[in-house]
C-alpha positions as CSV (number, residue, x, y, z in Angstrom):
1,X,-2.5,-15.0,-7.1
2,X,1.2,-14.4,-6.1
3,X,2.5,-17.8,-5.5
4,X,4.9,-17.3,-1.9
5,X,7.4,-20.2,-1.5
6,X,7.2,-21.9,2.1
7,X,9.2,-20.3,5.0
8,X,9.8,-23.9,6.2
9,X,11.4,-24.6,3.4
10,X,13.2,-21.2,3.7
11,X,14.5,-21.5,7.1
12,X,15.5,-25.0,6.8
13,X,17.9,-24.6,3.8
14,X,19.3,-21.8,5.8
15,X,20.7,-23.9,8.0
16,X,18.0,-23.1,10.9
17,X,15.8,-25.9,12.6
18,X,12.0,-25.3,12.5
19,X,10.6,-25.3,15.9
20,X,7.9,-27.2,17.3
21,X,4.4,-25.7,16.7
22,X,3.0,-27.0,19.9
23,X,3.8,-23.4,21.8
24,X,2.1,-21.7,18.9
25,X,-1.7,-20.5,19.8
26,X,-2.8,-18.3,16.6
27,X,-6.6,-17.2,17.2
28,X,-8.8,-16.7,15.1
29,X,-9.1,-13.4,14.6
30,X,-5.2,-13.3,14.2
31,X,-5.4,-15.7,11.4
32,X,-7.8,-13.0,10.0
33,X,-6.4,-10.4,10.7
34,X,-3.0,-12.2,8.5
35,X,-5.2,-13.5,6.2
36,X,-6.6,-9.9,5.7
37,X,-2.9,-8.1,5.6
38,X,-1.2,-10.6,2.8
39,X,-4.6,-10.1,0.8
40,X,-3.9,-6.2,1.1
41,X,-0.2,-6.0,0.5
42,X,0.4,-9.0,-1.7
43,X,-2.9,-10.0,-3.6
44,X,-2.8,-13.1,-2.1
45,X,-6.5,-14.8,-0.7
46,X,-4.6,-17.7,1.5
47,X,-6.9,-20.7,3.1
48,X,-7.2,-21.0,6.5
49,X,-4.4,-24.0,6.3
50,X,-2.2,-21.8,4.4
51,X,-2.6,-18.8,6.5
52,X,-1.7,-20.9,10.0
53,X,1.2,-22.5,7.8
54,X,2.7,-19.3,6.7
55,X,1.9,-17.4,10.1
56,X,3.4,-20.2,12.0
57,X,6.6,-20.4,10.1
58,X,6.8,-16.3,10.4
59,X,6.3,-16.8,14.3
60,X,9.1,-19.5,14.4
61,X,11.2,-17.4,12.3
62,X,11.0,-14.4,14.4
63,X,11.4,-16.3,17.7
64,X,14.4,-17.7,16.3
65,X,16.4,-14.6,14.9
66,X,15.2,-12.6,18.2
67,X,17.3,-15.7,20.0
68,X,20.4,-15.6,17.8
69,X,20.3,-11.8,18.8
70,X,20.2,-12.2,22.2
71,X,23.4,-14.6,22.0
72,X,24.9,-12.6,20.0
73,X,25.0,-9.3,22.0
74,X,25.2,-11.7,25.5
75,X,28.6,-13.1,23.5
76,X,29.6,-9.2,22.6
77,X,29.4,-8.1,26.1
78,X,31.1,-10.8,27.1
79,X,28.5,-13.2,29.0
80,X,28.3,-16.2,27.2
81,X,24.9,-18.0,27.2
């Protein structure tokens, strides 16, 4: 099993605060359906607990380099946020 090193830990030592979870609703079937897609691509049979961990920290990621896009083409165009 392909051992994947935590995107908490990833995101914070890039200088990026982790968000909170609480806005964070993963069903269940999504946390299969993950589950299901790092088994096909990577090999990798995650828990439950890892798959919300990984998923979450993926979510948060996302949410957070969609923002910085956002400023960044609000700050090209001139309107600051």
């Amino acid at each position: 099993m392909i051992k994947f090193p935590s995107l908490e830990i990833l995101i914070t030592a890039k200088g990026i605060e982790p968000m909170d979870d609480n806005h964070l609703y993963i069903t269940k079937e999504e946390l299969e359906e993950f589950k299901q897609i790092t088994l096909t691509e990577y090999g990798a049979n995650l828990t439950d607990e890892q798959a919300y961990e990984q998923g979450s920290a993926l979510f948060r990621l996302t949410d957070c380099l969609i923002k910085k896009a956002i400023e960044k083409r609000r700050c090209q165009s001139g309107k600051m946020v």
